[in-house]
C-alpha positions in Angstrom: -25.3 -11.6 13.5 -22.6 -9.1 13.5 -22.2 -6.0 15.2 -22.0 -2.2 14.4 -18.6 -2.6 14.7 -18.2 -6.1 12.6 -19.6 -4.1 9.8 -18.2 -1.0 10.0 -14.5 -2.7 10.2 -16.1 -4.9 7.5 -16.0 -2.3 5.3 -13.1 -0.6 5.5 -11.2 -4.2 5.4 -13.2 -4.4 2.0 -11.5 -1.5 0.8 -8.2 -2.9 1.6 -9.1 -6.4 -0.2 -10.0 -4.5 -2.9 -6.6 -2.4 -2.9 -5.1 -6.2 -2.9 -6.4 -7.7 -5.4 -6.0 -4.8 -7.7 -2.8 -4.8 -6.8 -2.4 -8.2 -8.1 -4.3 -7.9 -11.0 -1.9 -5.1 -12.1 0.9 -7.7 -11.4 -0.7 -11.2 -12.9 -2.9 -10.3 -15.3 -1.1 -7.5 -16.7 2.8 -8.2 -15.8 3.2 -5.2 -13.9 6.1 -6.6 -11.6 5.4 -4.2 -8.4 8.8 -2.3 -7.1 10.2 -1.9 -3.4 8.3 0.5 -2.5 4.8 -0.9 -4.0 5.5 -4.1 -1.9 5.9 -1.3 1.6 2.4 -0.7 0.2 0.9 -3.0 0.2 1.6 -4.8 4.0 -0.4 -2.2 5.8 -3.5 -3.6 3.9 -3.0 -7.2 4.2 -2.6 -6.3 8.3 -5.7 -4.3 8.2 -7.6 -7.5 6.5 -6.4 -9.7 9.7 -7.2 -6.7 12.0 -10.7 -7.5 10.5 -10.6 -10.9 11.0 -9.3 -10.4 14.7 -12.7 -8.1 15.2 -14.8 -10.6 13.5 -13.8 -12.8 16.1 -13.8 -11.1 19.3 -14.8 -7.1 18.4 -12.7 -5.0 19.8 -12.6 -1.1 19.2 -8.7 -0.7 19.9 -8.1 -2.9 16.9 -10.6 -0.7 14.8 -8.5 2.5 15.6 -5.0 0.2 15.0 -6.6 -0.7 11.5 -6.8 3.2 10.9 -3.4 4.0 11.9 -1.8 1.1 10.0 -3.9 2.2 6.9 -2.8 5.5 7.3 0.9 4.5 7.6 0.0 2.7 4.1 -1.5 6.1 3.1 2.1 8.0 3.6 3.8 5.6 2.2 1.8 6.3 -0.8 2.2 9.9 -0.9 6.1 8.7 -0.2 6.4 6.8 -3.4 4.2 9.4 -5.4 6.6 12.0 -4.8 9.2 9.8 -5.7 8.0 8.6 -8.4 7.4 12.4 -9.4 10.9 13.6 -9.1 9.8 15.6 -5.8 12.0 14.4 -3.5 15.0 11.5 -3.1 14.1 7.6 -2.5 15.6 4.6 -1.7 18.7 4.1 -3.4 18.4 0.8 -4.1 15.3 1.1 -6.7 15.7 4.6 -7.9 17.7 6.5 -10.6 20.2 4.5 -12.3 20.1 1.9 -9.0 23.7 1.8 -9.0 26.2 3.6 -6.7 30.0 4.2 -7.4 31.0 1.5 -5.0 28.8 -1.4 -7.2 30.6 -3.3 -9.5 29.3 -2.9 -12.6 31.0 -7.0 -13.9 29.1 -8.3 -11.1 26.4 -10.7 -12.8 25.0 -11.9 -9.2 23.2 -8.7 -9.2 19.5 -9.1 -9.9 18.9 -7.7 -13.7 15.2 -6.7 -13.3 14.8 -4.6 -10.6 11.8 -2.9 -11.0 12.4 1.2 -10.3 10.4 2.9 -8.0 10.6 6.2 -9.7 8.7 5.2 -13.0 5.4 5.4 -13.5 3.9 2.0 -14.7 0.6 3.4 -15.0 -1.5 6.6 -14.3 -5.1 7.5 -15.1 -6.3 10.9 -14.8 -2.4 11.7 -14.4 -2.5 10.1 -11.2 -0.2 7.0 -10.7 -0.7 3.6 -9.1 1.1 5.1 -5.7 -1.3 8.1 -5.5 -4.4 6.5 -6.0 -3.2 4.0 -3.6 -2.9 6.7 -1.2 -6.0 8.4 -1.9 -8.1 5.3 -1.6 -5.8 4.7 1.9 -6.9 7.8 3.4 -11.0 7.0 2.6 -10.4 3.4 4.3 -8.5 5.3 6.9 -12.2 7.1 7.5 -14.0 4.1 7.7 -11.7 2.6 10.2 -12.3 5.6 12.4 -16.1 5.1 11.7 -15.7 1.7 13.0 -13.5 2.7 16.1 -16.6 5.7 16.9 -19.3 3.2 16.0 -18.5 0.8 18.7 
């Protein structure tokens, strides 16, 4: 039989599987290669599933509040790569704008030729992209890690 804090950290490691396979869904099924950034995105979830499996184990509160703050990490990085993606501020140089810098060599056909940028928007709904929802969802799985950390 579980605990209060099993399920509670059950939960909100649910929300984070579900983040993942979404995630790959988007990528599989529908050949939406993910960029940098999306891959950043996506590690704070697949942490936050071990984190659960690490409670399920041997419960521990302390992991419950580290699955919130790596989830929330996960959560700015979203907001990050939103903004980007939005034009509202720079991001990495290496997967935004033209990708190039005056110092590449524009011959040079070891360069990878489909980098996926990650200031396009692959997909929205409700004008909302992939990144912001990801974030969004983040921050309610940050709540329920919290939850877990109180419920214990």
């Amino acid at each position: 039989m579980m605990t209060k804090l099993q399920k509670a950290a059950l939960m909100a490691a649910a929300g984070s599987a579900g983040l993942m396979i979404g995630a790959l869904i988007f990528q599989y099924v529908f050949g939406m290669a993910p960029c940098k950034m999306c891959i950043w995105q996506r590690w704070p979830h697949v942490i936050a599933i071990i984190l659960w499996a690490l409670i399920y184990f041997k419960p521990n509160r302390l992991l419950a509040l580290l699955g919130g703050i790596v989830v929330l990490v996960g959560g700015c990085i979203g907001v990050y790569h939103a903004g980007v993606e939005q034009k509202w501020w720079e991001g990495p140089s290496d997967c935004t704008g033209s990708g190039l810098s005056l110092s590449d060599n524009l011959l040079d056909m070891s360069a990878p030729v489909n980098i996926v940028m990650c200031d396009v928007i692959p997909w929205a709904m409700f004008g909302i992209s992939m990144a912001g929802w990801n974030a969004i969802i983040s921050f309610g799985i940050v709540y329920l890690w919290f939850r877990a950390f109180r419920t214990a």
